[in-house]
C-alpha positions as CSV (number, residue, x, y, z in Angstrom):
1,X,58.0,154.5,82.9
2,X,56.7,157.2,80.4
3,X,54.5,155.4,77.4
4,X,57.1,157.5,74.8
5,X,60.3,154.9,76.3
6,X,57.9,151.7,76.6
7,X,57.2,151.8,72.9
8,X,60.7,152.3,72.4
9,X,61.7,149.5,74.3
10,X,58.8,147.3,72.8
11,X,59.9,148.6,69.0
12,X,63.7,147.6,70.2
13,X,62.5,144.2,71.3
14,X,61.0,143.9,68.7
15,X,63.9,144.2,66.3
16,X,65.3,142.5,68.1
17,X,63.4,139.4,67.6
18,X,62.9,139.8,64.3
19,X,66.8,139.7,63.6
20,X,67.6,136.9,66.2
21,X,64.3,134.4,65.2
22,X,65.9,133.5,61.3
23,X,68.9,132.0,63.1
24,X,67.3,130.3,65.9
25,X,64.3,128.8,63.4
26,X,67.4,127.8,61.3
27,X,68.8,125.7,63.9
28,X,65.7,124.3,65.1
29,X,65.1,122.8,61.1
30,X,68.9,121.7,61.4
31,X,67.4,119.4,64.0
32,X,63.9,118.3,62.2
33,X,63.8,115.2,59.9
34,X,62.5,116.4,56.8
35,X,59.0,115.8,56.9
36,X,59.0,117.8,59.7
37,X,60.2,120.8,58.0
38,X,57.9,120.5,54.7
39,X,54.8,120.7,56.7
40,X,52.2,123.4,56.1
41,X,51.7,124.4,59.2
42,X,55.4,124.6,61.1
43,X,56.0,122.1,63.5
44,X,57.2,123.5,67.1
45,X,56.9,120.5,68.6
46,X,59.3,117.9,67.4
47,X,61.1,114.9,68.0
48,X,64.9,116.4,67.8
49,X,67.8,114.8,65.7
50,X,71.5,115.0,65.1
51,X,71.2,113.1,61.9
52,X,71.7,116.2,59.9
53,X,74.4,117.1,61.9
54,X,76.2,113.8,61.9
55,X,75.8,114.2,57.9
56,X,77.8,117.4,57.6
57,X,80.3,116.4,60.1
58,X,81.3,113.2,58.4
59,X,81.9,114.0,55.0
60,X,85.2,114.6,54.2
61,X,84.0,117.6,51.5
62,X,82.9,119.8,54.8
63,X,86.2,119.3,56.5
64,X,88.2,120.1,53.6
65,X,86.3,123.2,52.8
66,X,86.5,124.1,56.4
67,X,90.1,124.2,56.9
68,X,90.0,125.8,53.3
69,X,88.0,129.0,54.7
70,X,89.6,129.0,57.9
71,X,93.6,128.8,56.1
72,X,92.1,131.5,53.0
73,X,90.3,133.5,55.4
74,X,93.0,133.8,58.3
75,X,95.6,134.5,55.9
76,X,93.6,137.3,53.9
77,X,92.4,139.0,57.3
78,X,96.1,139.0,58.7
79,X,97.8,140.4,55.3
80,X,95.0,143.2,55.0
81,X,96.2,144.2,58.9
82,X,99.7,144.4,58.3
83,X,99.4,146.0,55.2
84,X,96.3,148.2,55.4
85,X,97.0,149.8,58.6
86,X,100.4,151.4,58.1
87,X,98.7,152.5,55.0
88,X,95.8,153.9,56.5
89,X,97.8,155.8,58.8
90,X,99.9,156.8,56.1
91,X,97.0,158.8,54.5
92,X,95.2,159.8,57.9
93,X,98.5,161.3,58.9
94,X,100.6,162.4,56.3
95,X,97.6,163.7,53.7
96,X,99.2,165.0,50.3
97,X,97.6,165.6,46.9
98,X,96.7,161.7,46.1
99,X,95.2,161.2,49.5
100,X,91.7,161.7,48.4
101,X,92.2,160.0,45.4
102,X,93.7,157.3,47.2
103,X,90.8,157.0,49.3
104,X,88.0,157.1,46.5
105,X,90.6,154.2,44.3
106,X,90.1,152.2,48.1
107,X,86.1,152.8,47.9
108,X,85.7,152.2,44.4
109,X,87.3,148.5,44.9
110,X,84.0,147.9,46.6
111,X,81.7,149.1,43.9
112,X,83.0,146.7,41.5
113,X,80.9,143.3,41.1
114,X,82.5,140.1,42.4
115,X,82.5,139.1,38.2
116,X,84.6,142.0,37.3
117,X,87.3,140.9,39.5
118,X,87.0,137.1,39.5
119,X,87.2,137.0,35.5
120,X,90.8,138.8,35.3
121,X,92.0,136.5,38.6
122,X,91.2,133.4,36.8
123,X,93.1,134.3,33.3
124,X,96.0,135.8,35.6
125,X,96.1,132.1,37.9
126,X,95.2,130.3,34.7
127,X,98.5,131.5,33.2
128,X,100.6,131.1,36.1
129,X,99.6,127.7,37.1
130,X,98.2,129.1,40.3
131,X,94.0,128.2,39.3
132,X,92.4,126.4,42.2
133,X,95.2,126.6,45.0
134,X,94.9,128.4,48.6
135,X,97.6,130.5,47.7
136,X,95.7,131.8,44.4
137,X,92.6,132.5,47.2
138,X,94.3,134.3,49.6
139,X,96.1,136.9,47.3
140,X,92.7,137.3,46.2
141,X,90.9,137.4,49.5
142,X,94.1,140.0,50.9
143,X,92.9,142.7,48.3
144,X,89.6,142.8,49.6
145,X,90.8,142.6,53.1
146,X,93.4,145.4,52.3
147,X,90.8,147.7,50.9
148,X,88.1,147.2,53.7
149,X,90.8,147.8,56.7
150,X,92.2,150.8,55.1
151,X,88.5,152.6,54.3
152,X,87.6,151.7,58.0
153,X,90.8,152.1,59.5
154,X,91.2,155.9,57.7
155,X,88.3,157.5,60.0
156,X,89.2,156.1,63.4
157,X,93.3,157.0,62.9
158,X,91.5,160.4,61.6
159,X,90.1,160.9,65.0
160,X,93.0,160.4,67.2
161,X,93.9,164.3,68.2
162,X,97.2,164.8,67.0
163,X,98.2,166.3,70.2
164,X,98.8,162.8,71.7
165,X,101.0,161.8,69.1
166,X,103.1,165.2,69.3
167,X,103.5,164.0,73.4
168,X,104.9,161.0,72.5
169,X,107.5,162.8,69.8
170,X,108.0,165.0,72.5
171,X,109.0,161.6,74.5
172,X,111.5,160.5,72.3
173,X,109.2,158.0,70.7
174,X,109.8,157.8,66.7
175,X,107.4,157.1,64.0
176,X,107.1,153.7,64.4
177,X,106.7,153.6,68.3
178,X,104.0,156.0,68.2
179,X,102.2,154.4,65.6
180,X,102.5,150.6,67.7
181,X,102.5,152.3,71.2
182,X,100.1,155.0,70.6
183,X,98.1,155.3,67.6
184,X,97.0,151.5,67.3
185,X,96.0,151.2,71.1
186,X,94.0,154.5,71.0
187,X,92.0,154.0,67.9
188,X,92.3,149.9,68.5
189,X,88.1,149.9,69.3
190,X,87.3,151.4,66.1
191,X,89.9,149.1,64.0
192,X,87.8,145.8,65.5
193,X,84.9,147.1,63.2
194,X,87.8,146.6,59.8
195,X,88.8,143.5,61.6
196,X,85.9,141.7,62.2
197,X,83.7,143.1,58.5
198,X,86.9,141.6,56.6
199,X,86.7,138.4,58.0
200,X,82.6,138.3,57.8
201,X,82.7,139.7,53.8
202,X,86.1,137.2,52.9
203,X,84.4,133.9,54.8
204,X,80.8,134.6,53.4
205,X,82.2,135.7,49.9
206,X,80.9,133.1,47.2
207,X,81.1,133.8,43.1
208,X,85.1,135.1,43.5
209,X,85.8,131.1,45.7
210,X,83.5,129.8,42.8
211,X,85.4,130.8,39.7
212,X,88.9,130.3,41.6
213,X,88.3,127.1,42.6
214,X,87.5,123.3,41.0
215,X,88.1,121.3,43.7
216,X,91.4,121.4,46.0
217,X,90.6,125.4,47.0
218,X,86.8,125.0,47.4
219,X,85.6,126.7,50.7
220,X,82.8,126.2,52.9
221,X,80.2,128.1,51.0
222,X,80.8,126.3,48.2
223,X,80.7,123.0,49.7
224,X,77.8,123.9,51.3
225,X,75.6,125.0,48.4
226,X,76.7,121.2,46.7
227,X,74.8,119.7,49.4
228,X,71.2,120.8,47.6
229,X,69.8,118.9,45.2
230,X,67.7,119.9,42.0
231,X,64.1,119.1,42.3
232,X,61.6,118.3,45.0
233,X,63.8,116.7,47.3
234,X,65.9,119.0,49.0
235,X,67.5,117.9,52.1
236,X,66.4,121.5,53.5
237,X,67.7,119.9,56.9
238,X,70.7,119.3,56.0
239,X,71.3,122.8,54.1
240,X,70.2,123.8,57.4
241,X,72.7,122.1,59.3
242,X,75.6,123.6,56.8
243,X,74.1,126.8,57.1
244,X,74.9,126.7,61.2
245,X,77.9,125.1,60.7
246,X,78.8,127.9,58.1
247,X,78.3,130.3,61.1
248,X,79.8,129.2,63.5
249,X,83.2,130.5,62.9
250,X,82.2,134.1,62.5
251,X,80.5,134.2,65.9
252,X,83.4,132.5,67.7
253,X,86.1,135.0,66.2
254,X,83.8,137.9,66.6
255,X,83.3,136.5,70.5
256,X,87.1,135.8,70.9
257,X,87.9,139.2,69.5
258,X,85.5,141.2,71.9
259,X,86.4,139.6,74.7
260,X,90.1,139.7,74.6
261,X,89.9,143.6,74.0
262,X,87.4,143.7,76.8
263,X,90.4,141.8,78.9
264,X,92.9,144.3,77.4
265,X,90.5,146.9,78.4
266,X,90.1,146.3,82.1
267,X,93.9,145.7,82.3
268,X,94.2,149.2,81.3
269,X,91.8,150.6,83.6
């Protein structure tokens, strides 16, 4: 092996590690007791526990805002595929004056602070009785997830060589068949990139849950930032815990997702 590929490999294992050891020292403290963790020099040697563990798990103010993020976050990712893609394609395929400006108004959305949207929201859920309900979160969470699919979704139905699609015309397939049996299964490798950011940036997303929610809508985030305490005792175990509990349900979609397109694939093939 040439010294030019070994530091290569060695600068790749290296980044590696440094972007796999936060999580894993995170869910080695999710197991310390707290004394453990406040050390000055780190313990690596430790007496394990599921006390932290068992403490998330059993209140009911981690369940709620569980199903809360999964109901809010499901919901928002699903809408933004039904509606985004057709409307991605739209532009991709059928480009007119307002295209580009269409596609800047898309990027913009994601310029704005997470203030400059909440604040309107609230006044407009305020007024129509909707403040601090899962509906309320989900039409929120769907214009982000609209806006992401479509400026990722653009590029990859961009890419497709419009010669396939004129085969299938030629087929007898009409607009909609070649958009379900053609377009989406061609450029359906790219779209899990809009699929899987929406859910990450929708079930991570914090100040817009905050100011929409008092107490029945609260999501996981939010519960989990309640568990810390002001002053010198924080349960940093237990905000540990939440914080593995928290991902969790990225890292199983994201796994589900790639291997049933990695199924779909080899059925193909």
């Amino acid at each position: 092996m040439s010294p030019g590929r070994l530091l290569a490999r060695l600068v790749l294992a290296f980044t590696a590690f440094l972007a796999v050891f936060p999580l894993i020292w995170t869910g080695l403290n999710a197991l310390k007791n707290n004394v453990d963790i406040i050390t000055r020099v780190p313990k690596l040697l430790f007496t394990p526990t599921l006390d932290n563990v068992v403490y998330i798990l059993e209140r009911n103010s981690v369940l709620a805002g569980l199903t809360n993020s999964i109901i809010a976050c499901g919901s928002a990712v699903v809408i933004g595929l039904v509606f985004g893609l057709p409307a991605a394609y739209a532009v991709a395929r059928y480009p007119n004056r307002w295209s580009a400006d269409i596609q800047f108004f898309v990027l913009s959305l994601r310029f704005l602070p997470p203030v400059a949207v909440a604040i309107p929201l609230m006044v407009i859920w305020l007024q129509l009785g909707l403040y601090d309900t899962l509906l309320a979160l989900t039409i929120t969470y769907s214009l982000l997830t609209i806006s992401v699919t479509m400026w990722l979704a653009i590029p990859a139905f961009q890419r497709i060589p419009p010669e396939i699609e004129e085969a299938a015309f030629v087929d007898g397939y009409g607009p909609y068949a070649v958009f379900f049996r053609v377009s989406l299964p061609v450029a359906s490798r790219a779209l899990v990139g809009a699929i899987a950011f929406s859910f990450v940036l929708v079930w991570n997303e914090f100040l817009i849950a905050l100011m929409l929610s008092s107490g029945n809508a609260k999501t996981l985030p939010i519960v989990a930032s309640e568990l810390s305490q002001q002053g010198m005792n924080v349960p940093w175990g237990i905000l540990n815990a939440s914080v593995v509990l928290l991902s969790l349900p990225p890292l199983l979609f994201l796994g589900v997702l790639s291997g049933f397109l990695n199924s779909a694939f080899r059925k193909k093939s």
